[in-house]
TIRORO-39120 format. One record per residue: x, z, y of N, C-alpha, C in turn; residue number from 1. Coordinates in steps of 0.1 Angstrom, whole numbers, plus 5000, padded with zeros to 4 digits. Each point is the difference from the previous one (the first is absolute). Layout:
BEGIN
 neast  nup nnorth caeast caup canorth ceast  cup cnorth num
     X    Z      Y      X    Z       Y     X    Z      Y NUM
...
This chain:
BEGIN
 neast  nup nnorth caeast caup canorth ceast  cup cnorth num
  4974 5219   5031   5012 4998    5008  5011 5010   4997   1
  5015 4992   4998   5008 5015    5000  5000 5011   5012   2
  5004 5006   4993   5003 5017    5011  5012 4996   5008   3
  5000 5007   5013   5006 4995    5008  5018 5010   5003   4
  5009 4992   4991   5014 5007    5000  5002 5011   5012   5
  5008 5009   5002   5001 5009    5009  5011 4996   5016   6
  5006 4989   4990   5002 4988    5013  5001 4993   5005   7
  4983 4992   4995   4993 4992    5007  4997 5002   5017   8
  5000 4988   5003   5002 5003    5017  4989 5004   5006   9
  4987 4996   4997   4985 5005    5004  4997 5002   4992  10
  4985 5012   5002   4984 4999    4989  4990 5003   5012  11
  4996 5009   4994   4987 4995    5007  4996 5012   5014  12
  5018 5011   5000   4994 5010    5010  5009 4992   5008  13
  5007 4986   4998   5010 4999    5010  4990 4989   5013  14
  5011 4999   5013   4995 4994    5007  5012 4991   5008  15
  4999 4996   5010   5008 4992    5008  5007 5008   5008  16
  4997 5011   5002   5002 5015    5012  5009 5011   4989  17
  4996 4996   4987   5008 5007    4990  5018 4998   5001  18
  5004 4989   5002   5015 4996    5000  4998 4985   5005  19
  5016 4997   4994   5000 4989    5012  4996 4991   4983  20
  4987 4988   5004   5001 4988    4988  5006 4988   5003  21
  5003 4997   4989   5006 4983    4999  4986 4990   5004  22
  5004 4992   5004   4990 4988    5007  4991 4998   4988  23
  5009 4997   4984   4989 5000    4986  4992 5013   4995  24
  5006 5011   5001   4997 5008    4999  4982 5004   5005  25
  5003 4995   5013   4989 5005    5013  4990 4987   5000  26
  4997 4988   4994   5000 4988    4998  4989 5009   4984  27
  5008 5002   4990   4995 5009    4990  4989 5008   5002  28
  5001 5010   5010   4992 5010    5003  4986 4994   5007  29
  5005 4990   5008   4990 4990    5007  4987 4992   4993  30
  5002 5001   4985   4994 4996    4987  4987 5005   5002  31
  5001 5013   5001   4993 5010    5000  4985 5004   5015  32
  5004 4994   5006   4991 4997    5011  4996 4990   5000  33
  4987 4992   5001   4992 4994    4998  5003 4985   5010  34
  5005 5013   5013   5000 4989    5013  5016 4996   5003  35
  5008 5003   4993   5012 4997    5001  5004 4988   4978  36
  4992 5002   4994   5005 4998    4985  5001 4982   5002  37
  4991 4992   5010   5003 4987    4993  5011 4997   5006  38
  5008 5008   5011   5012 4990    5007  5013 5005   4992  39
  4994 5017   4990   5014 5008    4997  5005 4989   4988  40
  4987 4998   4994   4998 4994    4983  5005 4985   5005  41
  5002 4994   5013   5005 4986    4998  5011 5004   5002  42
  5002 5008   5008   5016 5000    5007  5010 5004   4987  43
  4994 5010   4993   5010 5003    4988  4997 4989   4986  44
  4989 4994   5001   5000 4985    4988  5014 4993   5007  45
  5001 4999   5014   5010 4991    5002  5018 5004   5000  46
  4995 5014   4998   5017 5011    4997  5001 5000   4987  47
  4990 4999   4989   4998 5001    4986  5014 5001   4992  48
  5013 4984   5003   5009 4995    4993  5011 5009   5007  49
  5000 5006   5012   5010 5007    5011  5002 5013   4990  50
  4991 5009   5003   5001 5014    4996  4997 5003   4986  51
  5013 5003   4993   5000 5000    4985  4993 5014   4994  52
  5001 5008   5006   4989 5010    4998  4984 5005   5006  53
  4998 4986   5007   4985 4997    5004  4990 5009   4990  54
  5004 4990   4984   4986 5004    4991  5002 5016   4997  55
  5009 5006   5003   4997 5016    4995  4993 5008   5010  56
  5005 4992   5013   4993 5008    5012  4985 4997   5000  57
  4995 4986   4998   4988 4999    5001  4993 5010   4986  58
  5004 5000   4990   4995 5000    4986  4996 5020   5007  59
  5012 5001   5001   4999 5019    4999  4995 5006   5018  60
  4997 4990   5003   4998 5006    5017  4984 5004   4996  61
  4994 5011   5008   4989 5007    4998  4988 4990   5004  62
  4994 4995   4995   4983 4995    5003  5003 4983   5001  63
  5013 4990   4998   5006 4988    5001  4991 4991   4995  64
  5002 5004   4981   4996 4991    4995  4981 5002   4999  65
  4999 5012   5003   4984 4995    4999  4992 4994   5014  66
  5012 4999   5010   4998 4993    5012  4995 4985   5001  67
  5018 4996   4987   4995 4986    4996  4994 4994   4991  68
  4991 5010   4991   4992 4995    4993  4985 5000   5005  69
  4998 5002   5012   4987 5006    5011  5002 4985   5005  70
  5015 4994   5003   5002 4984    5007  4993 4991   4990  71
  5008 5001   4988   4993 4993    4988  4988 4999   4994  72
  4992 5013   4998   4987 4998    4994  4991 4997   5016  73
  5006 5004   5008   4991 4993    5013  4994 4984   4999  74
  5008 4993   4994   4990 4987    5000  4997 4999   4986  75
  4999 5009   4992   4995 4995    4988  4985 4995   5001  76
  4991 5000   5011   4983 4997    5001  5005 4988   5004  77
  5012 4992   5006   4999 4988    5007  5006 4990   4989  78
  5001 5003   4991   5005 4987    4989  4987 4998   4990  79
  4990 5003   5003   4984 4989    4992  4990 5006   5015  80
  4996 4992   5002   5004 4989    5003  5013 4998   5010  81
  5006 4986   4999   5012 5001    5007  5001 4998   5016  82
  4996 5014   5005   4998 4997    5013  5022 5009   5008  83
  5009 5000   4993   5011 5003    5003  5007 5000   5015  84
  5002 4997   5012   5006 4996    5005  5018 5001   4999  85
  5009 4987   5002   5014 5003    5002  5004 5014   5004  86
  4998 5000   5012   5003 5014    5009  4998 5013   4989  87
  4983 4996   4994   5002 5012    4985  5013 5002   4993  88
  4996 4985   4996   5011 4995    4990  5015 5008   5000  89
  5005 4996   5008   5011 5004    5006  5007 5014   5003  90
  4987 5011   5003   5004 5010    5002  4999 5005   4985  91
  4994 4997   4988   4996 5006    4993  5017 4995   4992  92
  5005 4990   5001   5011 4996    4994  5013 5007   5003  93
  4998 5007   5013   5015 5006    5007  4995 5014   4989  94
  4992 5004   5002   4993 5015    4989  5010 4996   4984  95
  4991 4988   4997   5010 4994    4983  5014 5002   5002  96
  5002 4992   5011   5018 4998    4998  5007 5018   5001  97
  4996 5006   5005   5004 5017    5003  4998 5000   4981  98
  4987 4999   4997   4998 5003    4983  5012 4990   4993  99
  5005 4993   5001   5012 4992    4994  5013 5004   5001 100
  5000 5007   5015   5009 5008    4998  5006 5017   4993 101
  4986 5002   4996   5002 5009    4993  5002 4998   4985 102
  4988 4988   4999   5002 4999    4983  5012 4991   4996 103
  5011 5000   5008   5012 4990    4998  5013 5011   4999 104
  4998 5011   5008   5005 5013    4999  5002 5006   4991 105
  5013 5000   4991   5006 5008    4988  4995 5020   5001 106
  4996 5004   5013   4996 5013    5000  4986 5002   5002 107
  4992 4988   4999   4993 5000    5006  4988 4993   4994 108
  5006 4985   4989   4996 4996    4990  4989 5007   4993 109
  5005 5011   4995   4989 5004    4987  4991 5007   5008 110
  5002 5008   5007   4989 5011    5005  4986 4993   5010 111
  5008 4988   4998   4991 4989    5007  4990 4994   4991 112
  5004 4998   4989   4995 4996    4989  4990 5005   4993 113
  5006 5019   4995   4989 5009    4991  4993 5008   5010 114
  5002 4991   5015   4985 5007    5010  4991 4988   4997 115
  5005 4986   4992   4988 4994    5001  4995 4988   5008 116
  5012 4998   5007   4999 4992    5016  4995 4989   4998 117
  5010 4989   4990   4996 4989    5001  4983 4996   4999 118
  4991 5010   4989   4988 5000    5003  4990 4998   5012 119
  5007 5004   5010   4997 4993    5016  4999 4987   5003 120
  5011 4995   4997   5002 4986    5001  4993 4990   4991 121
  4991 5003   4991   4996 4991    4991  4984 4992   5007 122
  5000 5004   5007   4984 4999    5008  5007 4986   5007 123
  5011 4999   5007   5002 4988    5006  5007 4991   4990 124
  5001 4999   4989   5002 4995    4989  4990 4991   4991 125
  4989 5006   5005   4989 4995    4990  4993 4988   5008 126
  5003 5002   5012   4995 4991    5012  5001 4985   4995 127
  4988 4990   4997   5005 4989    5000  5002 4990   5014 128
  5002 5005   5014   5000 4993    5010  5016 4994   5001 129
  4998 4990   5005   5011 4997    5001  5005 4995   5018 130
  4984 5009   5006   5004 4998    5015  5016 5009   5005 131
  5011 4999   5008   5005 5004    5005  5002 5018   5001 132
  4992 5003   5005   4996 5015    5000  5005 5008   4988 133
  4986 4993   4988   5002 5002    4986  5016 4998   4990 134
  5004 4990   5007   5012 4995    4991  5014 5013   5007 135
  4999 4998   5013   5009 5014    5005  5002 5010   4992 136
  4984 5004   4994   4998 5016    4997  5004 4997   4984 137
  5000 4986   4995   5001 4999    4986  5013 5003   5000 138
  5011 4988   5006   5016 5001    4996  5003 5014   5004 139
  4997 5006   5010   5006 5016    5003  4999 5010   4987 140
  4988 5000   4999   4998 5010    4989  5007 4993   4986 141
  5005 4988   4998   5005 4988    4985  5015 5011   5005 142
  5009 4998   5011   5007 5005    5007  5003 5017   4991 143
  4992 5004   5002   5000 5018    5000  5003 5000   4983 144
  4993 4993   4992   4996 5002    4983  5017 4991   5002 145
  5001 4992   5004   5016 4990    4997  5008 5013   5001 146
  4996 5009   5011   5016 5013    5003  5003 5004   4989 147
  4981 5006   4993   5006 5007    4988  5008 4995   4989 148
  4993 4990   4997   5005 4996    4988  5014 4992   5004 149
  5008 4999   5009   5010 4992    4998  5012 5011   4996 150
  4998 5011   4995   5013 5010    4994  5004 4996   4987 151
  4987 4997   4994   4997 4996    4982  5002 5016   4996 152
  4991 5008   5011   4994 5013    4994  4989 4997   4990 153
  4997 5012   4986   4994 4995    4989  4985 5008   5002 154
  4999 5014   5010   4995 5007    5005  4988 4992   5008 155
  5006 4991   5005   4994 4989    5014  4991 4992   4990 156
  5004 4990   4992   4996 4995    4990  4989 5007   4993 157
  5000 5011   4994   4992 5006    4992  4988 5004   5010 158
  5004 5004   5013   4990 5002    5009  4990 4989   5000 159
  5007 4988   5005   4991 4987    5005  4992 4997   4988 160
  5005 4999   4987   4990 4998    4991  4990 5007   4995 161
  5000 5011   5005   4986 5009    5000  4990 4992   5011 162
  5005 4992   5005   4989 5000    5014  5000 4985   4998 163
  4998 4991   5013   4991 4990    5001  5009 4988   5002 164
  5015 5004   5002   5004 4992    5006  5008 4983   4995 165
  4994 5001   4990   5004 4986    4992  4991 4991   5004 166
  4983 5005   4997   4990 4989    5006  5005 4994   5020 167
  4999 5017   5000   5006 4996    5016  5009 4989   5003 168
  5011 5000   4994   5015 4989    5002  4994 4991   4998 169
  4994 4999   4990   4993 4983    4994  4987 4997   5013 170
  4991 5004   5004   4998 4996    5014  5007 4995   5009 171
  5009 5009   5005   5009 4996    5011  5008 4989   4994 172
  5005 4996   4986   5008 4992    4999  4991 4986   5003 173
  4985 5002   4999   4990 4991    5001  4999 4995   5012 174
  4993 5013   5007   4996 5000    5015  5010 4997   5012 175
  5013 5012   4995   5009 4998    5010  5006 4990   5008 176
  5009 5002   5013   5006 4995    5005  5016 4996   4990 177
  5007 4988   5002   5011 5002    4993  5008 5010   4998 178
  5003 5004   5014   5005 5015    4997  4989 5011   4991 179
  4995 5003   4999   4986 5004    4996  5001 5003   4985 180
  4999 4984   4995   5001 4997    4986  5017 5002   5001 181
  5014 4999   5001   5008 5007    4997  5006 5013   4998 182
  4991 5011   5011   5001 5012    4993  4996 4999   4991 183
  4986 4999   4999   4991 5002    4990  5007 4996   4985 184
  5005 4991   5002   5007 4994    4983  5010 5011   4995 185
  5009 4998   5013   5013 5015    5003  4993 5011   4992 186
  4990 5004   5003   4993 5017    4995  5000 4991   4987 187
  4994 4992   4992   4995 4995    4991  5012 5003   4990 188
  5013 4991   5010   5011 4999    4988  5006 5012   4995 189
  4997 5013   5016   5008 5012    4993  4993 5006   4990 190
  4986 4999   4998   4992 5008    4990  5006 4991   4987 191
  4999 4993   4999   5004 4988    4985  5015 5007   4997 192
  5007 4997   5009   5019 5007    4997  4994 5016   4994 193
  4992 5003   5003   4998 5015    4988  4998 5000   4989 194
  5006 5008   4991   4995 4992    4986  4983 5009   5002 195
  4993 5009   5007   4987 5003    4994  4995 4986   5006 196
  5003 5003   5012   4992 4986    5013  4997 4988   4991 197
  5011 4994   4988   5000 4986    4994  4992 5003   4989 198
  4995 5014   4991   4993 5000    4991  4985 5002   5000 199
  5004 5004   5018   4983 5003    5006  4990 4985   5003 200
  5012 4992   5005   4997 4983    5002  4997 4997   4989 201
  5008 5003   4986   4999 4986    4987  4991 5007   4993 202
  4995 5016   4999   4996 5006    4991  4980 4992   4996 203
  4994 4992   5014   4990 5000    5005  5000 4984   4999 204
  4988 4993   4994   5003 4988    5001  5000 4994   5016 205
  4988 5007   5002   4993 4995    5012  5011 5008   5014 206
  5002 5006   4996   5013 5001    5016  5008 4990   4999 207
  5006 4997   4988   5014 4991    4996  4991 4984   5006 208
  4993 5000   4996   4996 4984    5005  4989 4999   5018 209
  5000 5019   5004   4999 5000    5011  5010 4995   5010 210
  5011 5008   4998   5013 4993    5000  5002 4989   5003 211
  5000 4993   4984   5004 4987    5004  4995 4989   5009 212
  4986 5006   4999   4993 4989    5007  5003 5000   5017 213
  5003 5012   5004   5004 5000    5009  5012 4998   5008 214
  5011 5000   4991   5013 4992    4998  5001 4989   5002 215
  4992 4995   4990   4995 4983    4998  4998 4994   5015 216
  4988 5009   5003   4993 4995    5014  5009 4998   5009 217
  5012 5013   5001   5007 4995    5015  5014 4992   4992 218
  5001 4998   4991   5011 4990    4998  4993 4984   5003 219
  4988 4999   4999   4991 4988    5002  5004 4999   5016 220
  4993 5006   5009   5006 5008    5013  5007 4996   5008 221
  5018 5001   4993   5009 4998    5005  5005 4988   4995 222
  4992 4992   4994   5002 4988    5001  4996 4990   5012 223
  4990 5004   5007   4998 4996    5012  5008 5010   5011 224
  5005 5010   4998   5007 5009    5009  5008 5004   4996 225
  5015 4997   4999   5007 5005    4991  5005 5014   5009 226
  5005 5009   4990   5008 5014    5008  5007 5000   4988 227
  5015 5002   5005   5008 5007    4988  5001 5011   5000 228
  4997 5009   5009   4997 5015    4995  4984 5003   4994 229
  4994 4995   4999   4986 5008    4992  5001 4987   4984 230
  5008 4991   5005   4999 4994    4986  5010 5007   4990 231
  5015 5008   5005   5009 5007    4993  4997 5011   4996 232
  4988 5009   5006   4990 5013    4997  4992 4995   4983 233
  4993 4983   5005   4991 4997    4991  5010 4998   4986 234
  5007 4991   5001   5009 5001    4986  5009 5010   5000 235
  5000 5012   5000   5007 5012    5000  4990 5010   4987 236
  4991 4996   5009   4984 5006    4992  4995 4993   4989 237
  5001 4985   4995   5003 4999    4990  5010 5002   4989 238
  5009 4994   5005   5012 5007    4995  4998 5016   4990 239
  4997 5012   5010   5000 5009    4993  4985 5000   4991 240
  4991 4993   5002   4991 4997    4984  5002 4994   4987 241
  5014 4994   4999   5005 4996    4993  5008 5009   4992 242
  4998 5013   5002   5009 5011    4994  4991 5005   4994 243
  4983 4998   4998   4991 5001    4990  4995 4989   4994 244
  5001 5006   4986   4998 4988    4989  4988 4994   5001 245
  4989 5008   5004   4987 4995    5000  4997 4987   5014 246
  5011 5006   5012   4996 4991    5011  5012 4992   4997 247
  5010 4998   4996   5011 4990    4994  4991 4992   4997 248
  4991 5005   4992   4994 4982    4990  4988 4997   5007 249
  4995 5005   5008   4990 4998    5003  5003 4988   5012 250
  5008 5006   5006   5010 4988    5014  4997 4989   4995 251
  5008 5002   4989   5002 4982    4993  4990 4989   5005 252
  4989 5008   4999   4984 4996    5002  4996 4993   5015 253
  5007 5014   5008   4993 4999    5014  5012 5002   5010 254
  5010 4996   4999   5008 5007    5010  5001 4982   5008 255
  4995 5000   5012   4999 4988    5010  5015 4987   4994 256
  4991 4991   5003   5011 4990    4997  5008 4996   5014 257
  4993 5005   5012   5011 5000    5013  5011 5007   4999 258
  4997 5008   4990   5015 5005    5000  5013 4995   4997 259
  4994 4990   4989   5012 4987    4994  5007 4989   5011 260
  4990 5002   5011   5000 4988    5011  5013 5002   5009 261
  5007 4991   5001   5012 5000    5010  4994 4999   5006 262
  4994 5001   5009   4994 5008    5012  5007 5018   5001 263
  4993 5003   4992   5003 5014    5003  5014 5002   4998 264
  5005 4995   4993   5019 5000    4992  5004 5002   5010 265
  4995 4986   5014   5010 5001    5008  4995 5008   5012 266
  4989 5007   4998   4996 5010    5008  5002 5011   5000 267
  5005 5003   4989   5014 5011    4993  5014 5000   5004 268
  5006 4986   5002   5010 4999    5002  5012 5003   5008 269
  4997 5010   5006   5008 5005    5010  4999 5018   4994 270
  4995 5001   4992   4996 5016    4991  5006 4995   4988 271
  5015 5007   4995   5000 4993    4988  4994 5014   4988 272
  5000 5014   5005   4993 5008    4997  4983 4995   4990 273
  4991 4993   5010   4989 4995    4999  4998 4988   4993 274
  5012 4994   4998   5005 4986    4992  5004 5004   4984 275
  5002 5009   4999   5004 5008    4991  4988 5006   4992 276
  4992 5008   5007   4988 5004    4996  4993 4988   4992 277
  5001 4989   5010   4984 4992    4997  5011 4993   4984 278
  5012 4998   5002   5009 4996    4988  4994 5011   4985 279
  5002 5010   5003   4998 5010    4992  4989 5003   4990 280
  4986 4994   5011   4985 5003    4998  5002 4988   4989 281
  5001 4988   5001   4996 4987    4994  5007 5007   4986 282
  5011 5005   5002   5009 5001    4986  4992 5010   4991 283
  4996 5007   5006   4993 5013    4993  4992 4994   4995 284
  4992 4996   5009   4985 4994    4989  5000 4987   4989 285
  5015 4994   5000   5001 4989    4992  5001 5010   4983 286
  5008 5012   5004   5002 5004    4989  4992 5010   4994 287
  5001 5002   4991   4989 5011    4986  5005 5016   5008 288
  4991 5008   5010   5005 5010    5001  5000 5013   4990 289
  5011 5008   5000   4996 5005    4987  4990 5011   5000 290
  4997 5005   4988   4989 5006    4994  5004 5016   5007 291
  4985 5003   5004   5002 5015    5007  5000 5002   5016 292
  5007 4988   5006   4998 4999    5016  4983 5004   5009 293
């Protein structure tokens, strides 16, 4: 955890009796006591978007974050078997969303990062339940990994691919709830927009047609359920495999024929952004990509 600036408002000799606090401030401090943390941790999940320097005060306030990682690994015994309750659920998600706001945080971003955080969150990732409880704690934490990577930091990127988090997405894009499976693609597409992210997918046969198969699966999917936002994620993500020569020709092969279907054209139609893409994808793969991609 960083060291705490010399004009940070609290640490850890401060108190309530010390000066006068701000309602967040004292709400913050409240983290820290056992018998006051689940009403401070909802009350400030629900100020999260309000107070633009929330994530520094939680990140750098004395004893915070290991507060809310005490909320978090607390149910780690209740996800095999899945005995969860909501009420769990829920408290453990106001803890996540505090964690989103830090990892969304330009000051607050990295040091959130090379402490390692997201490693917390992978335990309710692996979960194949798809009871309520489970699906809560899935999208919150999809949520936290979406903060980071939506900068198109290369740091963020290089992190996640040391770790677990690609099989992960591909679950949830499985398991998930719609929203669920739309982060999950979201994280998917920003790792691919890197060029390491797209060499780490194509380099490997068996990830590349992990991938696709899983692509495949929810374009099948949204044929009985259409969504034009996780279908504009899904051809976004093809799209950029088309910028490697080896998954260029390989498409040819396997890339869904729903995609050709006016169905989806006109389930695009109001995205001309996403109309464009799926325009794009077909054109690329008609042609000889060149040598070296």
């Amino acid at each position: 955890m960083a060291n705490l600036p010399p004009s940070f408002p609290f640490s850890m000799a401060s108190s309530s009796n010390d000066r006068n606090l701000s309602p967040v401030e004292q709400l913050v401090l409240d983290i820290c006591d056992p018998d006051l943390r689940e009403n401070a941790i909802r009350e400030l999940s629900k100020k999260r978007e309000i107070f633009h320097d929330l994530a520094p005060l939680l990140w750098n306030s004395f004893g915070t974050t290991c507060a809310l990682l005490q909320e978090i690994t607390s149910v780690y015994r209740l996800l095999t078997p899945p005995t969860l309750t909501v009420a769990q659920s829920n408290r453990v998600c106001n803890a996540l969303a505090l964690f989103q706001c830090v990892a969304a945080h330009p000051e607050t971003k990295m040091q959130f990062l090379r402490a390692q955080m997201p490693m917390y969150l992978y335990p309710f990732l692996k979960t194949s339940s798809t009871l309520t409880p489970y699906e809560y704690l899935r999208l919150t934490s999809l949520g936290v990994i979406g903060a980071l990577v939506k900068a198109d930091d290369r740091e963020v990127i290089s992190f996640l691919l040391k770790t677990e988090i690609i099989p992960l997405c591909l679950q949830s894009m499985e398991d998930g709830s719609e929203l669920s499976k739309t982060v999950a693609v979201f994280i998917v597409q920003k790792i691919l927009l890197d060029g390491d992210g797209l060499i780490y997918m194509c380099v490997c046969a068996d990830r590349f047609y992990a991938l696709g198969q899983v692509l495949d699966n929810m374009v099948t999917s949204l044929a009985q359920a259409p969504s034009p936002r996780l279908l504009k994620h899904i051809v976004r993500c093809y799209l950029r495999l088309t910028d490697n020569r080896r998954a260029c020709l390989a498409l040819r092969n396997c890339l869904p024929d729903l995609l050709s279907n006016a169905a989806f054209t006109s389930c695009l139609y109001d995205d001309p952004i996403a109309t464009q893409w799926l325009q794009q994808l077909h054109h690329n793969i008609m042609v000889i990509p060149p040598p070296g991609l």
